[in-house]
HTML snippet that shows the backbone in 3Dmol.js (N, CA, C, O; Angstrom):
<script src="https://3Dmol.org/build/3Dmol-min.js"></script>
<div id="view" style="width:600px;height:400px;position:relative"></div>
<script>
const pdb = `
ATOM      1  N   UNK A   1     -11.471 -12.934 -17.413  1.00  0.00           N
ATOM      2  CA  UNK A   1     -11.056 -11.673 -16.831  1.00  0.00           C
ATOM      3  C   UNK A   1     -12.156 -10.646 -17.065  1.00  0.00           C
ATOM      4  O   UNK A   1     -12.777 -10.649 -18.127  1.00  0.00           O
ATOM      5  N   UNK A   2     -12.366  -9.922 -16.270  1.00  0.00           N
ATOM      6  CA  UNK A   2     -13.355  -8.614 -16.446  1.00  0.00           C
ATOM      7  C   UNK A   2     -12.293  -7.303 -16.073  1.00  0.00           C
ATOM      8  O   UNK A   2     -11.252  -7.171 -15.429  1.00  0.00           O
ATOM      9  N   UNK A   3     -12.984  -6.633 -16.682  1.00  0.00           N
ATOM     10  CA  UNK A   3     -12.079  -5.183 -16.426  1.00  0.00           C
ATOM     11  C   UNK A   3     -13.264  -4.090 -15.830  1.00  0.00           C
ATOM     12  O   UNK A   3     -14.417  -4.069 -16.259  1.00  0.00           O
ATOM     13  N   UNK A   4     -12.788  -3.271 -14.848  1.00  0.00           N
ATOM     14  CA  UNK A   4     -13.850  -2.539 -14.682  1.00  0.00           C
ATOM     15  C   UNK A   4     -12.916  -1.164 -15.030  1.00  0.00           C
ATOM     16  O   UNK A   4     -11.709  -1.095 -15.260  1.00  0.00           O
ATOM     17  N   UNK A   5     -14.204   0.168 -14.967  1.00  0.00           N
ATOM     18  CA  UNK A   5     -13.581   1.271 -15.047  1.00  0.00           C
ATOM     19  C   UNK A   5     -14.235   2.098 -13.899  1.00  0.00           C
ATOM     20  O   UNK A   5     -15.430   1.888 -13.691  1.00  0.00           O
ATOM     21  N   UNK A   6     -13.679   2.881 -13.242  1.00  0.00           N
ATOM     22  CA  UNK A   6     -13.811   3.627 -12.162  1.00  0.00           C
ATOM     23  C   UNK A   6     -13.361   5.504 -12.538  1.00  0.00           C
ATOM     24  O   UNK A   6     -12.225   5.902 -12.280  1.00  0.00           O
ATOM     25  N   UNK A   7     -14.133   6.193 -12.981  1.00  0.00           N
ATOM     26  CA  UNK A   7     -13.964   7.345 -12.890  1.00  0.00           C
ATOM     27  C   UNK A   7     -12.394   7.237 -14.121  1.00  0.00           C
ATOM     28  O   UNK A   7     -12.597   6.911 -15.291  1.00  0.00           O
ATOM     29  N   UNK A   8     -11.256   7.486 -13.728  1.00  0.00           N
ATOM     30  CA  UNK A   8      -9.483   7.188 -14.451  1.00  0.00           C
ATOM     31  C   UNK A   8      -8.879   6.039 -14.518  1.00  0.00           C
ATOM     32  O   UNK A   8      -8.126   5.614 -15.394  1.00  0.00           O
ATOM     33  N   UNK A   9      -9.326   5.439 -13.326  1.00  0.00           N
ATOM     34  CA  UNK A   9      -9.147   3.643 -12.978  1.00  0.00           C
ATOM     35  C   UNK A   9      -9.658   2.503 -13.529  1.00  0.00           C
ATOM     36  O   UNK A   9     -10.840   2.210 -13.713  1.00  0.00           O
ATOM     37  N   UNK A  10      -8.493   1.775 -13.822  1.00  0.00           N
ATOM     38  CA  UNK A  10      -9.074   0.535 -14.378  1.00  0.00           C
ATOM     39  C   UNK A  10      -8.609  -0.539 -13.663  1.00  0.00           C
ATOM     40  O   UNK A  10      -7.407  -0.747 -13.500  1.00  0.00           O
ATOM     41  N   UNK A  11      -9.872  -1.547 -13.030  1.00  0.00           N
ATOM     42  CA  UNK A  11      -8.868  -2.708 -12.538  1.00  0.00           C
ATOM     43  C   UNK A  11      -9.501  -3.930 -13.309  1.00  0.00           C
ATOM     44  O   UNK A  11     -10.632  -3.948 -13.796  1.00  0.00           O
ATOM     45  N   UNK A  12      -8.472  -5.058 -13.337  1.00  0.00           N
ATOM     46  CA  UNK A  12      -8.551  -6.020 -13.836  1.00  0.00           C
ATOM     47  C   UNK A  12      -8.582  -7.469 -12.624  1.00  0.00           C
ATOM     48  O   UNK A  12      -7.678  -7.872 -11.892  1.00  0.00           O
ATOM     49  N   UNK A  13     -10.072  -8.007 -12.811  1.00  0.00           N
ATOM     50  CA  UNK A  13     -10.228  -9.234 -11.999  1.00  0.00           C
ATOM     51  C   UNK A  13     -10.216 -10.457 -12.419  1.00  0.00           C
ATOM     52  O   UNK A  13     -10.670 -10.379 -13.560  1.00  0.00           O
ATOM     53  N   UNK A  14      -9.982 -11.510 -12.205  1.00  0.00           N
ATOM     54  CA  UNK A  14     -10.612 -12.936 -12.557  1.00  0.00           C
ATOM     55  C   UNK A  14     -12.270 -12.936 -12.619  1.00  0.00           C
ATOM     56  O   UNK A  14     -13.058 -12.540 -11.759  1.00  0.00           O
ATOM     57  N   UNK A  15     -12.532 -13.497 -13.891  1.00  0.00           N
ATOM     58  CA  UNK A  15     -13.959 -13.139 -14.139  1.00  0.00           C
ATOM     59  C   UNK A  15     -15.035 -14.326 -12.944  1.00  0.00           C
ATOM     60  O   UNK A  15     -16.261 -14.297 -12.834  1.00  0.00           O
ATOM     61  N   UNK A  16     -14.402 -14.930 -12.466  1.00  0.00           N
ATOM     62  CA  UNK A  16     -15.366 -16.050 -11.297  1.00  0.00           C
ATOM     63  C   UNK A  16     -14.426 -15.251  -9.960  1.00  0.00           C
ATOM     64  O   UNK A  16     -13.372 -14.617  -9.898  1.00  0.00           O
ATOM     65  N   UNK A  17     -15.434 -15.678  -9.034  1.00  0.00           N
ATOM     66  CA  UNK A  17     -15.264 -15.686  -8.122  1.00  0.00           C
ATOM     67  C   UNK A  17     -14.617 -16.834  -7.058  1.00  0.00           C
ATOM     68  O   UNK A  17     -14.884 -17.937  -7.534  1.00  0.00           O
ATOM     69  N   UNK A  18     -14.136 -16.927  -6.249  1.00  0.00           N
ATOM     70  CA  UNK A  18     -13.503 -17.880  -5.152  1.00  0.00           C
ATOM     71  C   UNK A  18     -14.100 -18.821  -4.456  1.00  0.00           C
ATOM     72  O   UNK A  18     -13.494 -19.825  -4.082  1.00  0.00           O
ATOM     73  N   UNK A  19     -15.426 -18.590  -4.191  1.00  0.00           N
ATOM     74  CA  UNK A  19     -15.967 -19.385  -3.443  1.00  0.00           C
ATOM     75  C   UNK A  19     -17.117 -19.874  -4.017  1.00  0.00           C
ATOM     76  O   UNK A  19     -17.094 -21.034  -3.605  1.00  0.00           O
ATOM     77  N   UNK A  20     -18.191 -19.764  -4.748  1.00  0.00           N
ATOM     78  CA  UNK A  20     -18.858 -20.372  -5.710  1.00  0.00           C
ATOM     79  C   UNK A  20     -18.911 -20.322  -7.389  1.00  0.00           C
ATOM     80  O   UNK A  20     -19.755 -20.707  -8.199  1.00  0.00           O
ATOM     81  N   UNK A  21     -17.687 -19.705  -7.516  1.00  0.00           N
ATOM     82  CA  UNK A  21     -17.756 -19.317  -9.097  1.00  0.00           C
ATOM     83  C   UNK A  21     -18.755 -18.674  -9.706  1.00  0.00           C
ATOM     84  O   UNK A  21     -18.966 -18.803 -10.912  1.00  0.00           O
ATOM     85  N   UNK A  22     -19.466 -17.918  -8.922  1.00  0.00           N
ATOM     86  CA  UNK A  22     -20.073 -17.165  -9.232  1.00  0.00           C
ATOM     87  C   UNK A  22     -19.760 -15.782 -10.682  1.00  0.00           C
ATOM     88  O   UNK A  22     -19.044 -14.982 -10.079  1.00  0.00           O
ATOM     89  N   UNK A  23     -19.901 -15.351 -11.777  1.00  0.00           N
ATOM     90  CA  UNK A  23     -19.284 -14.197 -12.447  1.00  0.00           C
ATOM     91  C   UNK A  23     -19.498 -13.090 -11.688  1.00  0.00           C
ATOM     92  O   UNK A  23     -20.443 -12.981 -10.907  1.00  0.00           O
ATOM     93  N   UNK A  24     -18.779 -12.376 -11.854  1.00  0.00           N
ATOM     94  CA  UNK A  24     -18.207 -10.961 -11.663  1.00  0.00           C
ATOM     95  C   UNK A  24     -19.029  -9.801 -12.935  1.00  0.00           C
ATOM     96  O   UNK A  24     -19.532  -8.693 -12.747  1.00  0.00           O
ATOM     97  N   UNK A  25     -18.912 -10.478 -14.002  1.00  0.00           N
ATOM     98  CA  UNK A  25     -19.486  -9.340 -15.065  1.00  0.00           C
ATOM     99  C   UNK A  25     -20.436  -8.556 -14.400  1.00  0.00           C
ATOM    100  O   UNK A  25     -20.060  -7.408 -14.165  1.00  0.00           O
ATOM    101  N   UNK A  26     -21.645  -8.879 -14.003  1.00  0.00           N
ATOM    102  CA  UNK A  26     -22.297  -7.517 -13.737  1.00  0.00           C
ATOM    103  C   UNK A  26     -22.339  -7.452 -12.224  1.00  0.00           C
ATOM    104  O   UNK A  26     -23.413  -7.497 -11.623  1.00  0.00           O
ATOM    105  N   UNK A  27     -21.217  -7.349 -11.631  1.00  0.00           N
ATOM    106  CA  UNK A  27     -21.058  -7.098 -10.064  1.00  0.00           C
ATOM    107  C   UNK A  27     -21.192  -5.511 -10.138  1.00  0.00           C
ATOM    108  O   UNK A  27     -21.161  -4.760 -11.113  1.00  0.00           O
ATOM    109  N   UNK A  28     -21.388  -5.199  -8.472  1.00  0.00           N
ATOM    110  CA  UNK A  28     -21.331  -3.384  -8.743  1.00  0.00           C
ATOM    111  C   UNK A  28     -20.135  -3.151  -8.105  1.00  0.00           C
ATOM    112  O   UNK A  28     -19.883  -3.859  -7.129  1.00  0.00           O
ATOM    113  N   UNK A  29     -18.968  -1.915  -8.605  1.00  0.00           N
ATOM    114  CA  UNK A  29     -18.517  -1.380  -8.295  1.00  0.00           C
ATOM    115  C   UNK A  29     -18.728   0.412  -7.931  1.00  0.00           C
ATOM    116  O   UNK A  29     -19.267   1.306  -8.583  1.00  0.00           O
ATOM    117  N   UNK A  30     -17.903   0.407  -6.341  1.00  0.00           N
ATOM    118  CA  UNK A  30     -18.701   1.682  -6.327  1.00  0.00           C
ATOM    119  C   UNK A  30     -16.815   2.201  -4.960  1.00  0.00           C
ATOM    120  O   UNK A  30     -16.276   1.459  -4.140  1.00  0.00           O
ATOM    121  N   UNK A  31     -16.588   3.079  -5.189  1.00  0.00           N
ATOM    122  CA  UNK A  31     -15.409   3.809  -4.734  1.00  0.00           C
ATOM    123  C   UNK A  31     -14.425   2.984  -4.753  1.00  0.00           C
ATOM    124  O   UNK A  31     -13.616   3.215  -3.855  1.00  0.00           O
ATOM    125  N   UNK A  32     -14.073   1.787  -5.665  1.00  0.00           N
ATOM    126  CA  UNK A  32     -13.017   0.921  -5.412  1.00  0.00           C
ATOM    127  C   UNK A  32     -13.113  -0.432  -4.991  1.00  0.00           C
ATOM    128  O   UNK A  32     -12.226  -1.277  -5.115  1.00  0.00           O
ATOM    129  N   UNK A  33     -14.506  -0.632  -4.365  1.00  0.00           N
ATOM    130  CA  UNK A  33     -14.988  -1.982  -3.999  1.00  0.00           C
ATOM    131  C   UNK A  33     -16.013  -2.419  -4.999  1.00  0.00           C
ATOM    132  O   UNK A  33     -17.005  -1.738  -5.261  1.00  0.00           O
ATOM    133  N   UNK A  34     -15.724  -3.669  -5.594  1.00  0.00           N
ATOM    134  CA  UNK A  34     -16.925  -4.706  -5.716  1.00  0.00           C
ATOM    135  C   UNK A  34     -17.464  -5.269  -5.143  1.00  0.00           C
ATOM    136  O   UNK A  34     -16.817  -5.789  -4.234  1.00  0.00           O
ATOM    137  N   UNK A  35     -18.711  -5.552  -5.181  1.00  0.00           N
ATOM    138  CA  UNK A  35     -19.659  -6.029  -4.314  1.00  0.00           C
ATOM    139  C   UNK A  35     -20.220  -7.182  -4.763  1.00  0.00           C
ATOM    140  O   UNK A  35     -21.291  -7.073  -5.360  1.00  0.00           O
ATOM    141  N   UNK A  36     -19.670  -8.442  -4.593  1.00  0.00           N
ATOM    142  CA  UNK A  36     -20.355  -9.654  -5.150  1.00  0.00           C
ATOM    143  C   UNK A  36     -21.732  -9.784  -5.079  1.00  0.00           C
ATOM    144  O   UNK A  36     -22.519  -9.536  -4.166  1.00  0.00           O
ATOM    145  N   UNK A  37     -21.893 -10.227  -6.230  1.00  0.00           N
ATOM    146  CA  UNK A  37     -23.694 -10.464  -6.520  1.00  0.00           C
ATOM    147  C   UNK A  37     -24.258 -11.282  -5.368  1.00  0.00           C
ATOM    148  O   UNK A  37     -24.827 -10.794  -4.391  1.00  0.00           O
ATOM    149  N   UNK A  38     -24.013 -12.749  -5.608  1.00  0.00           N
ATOM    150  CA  UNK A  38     -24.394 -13.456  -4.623  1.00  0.00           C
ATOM    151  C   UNK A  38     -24.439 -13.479  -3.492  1.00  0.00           C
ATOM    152  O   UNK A  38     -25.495 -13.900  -3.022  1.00  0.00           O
ATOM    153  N   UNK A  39     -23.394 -13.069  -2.564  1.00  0.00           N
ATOM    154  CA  UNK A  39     -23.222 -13.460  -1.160  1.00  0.00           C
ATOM    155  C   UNK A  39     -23.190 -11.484  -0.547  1.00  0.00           C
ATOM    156  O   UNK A  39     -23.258 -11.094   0.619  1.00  0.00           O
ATOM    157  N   UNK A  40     -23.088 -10.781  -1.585  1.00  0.00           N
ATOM    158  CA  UNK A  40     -22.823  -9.398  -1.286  1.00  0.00           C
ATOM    159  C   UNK A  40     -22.006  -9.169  -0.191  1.00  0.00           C
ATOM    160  O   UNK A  40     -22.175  -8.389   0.746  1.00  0.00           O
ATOM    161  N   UNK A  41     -20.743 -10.245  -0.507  1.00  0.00           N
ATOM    162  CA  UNK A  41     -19.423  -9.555   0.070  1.00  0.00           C
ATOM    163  C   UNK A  41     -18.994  -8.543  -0.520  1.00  0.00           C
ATOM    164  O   UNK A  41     -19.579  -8.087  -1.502  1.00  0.00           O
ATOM    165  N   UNK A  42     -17.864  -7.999  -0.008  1.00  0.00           N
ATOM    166  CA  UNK A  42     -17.213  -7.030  -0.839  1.00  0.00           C
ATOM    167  C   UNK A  42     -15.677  -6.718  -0.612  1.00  0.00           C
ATOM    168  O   UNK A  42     -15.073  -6.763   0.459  1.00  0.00           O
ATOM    169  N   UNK A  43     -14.940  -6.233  -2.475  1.00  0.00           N
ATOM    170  CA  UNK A  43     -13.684  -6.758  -1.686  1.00  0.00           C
ATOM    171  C   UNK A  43     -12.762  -5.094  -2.368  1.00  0.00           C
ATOM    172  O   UNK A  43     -13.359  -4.471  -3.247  1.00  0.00           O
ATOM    173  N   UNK A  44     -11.658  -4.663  -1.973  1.00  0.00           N
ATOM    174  CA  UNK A  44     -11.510  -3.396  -2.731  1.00  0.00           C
ATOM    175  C   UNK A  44     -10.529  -4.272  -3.647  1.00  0.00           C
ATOM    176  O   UNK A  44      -9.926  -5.333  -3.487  1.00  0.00           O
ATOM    177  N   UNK A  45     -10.671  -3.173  -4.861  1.00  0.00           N
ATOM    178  CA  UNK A  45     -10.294  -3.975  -6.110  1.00  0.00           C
ATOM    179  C   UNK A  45      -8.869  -3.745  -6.239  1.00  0.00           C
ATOM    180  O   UNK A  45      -8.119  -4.300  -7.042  1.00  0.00           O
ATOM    181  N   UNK A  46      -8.545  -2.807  -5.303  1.00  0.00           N
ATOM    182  CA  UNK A  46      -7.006  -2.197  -5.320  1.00  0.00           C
ATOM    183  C   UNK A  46      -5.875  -3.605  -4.967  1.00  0.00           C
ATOM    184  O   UNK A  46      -4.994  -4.146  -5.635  1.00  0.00           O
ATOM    185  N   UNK A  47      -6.326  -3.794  -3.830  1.00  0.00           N
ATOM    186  CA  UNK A  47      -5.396  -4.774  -3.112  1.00  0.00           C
ATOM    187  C   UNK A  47      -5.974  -5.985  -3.015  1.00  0.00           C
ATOM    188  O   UNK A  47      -5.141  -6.674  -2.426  1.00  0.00           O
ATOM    189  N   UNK A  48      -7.594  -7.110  -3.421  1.00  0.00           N
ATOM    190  CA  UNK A  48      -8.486  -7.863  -3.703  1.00  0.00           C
ATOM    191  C   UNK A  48      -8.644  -8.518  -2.173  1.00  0.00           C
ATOM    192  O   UNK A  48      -9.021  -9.651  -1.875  1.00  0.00           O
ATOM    193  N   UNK A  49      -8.234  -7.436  -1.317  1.00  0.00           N
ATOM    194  CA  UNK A  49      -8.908  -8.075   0.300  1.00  0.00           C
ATOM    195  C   UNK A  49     -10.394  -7.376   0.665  1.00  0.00           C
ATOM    196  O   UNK A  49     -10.845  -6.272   0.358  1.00  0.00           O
ATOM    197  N   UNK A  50     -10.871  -8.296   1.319  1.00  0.00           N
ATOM    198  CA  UNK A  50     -12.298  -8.046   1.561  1.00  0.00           C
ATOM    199  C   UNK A  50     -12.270  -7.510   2.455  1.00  0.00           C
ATOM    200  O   UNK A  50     -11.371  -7.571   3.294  1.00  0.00           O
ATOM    201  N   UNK A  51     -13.643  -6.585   2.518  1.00  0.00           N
ATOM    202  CA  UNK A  51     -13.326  -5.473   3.273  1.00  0.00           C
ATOM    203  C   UNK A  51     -14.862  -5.466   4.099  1.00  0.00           C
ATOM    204  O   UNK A  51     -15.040  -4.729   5.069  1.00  0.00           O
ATOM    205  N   UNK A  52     -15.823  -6.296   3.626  1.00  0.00           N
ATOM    206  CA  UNK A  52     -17.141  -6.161   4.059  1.00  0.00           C
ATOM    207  C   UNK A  52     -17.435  -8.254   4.187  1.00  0.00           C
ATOM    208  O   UNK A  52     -16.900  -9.112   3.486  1.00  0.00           O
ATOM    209  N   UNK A  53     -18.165  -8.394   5.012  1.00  0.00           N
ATOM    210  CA  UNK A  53     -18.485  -9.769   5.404  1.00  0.00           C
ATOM    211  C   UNK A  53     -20.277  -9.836   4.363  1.00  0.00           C
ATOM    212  O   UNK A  53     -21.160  -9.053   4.012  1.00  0.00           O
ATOM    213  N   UNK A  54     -19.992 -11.092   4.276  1.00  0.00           N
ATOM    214  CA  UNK A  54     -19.531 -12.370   4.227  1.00  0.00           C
ATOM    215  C   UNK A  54     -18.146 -12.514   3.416  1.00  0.00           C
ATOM    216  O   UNK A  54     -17.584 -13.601   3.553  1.00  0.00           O
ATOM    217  N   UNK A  55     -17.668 -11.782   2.782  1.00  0.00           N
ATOM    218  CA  UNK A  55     -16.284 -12.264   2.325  1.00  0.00           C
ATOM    219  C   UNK A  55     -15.068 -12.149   3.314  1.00  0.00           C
ATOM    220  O   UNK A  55     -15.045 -11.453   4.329  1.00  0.00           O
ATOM    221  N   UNK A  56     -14.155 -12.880   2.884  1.00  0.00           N
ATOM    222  CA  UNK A  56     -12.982 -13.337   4.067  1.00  0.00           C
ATOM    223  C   UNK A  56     -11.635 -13.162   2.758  1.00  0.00           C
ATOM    224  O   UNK A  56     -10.459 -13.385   3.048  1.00  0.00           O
TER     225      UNK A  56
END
`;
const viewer = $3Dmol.createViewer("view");
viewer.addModel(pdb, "pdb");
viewer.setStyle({}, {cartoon: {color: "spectrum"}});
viewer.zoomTo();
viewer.render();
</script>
């Protein structure tokens, strides 16, 4: 699990990712979205749907 903090917000993810298991630890978050390292999808952390392609 990774936890990020956002300004008051805290969300809590599965520390791999879905499609190559890639980690999450030093992904960037930036207004609510993470932005996977690898494939630089991106998904909002609120509701964990992707919101930017390559992620689905």
């Amino acid at each position: 699990m990774v936890i990020f903090r956002e300004g008051e917000r805290f969300y809590a993810i599965d520390e791999l990712g879905t499609h190559v298991g890639t980690s999450h630890m030093k992904s960037r978050v930036k207004e609510g979205v993470l932005e996977c390292r690898l494939h630089k999808g991106h998904f909002c952390l609120e509701s964990g749907d992707p919101v930017k392609y390559p992620a689905r």
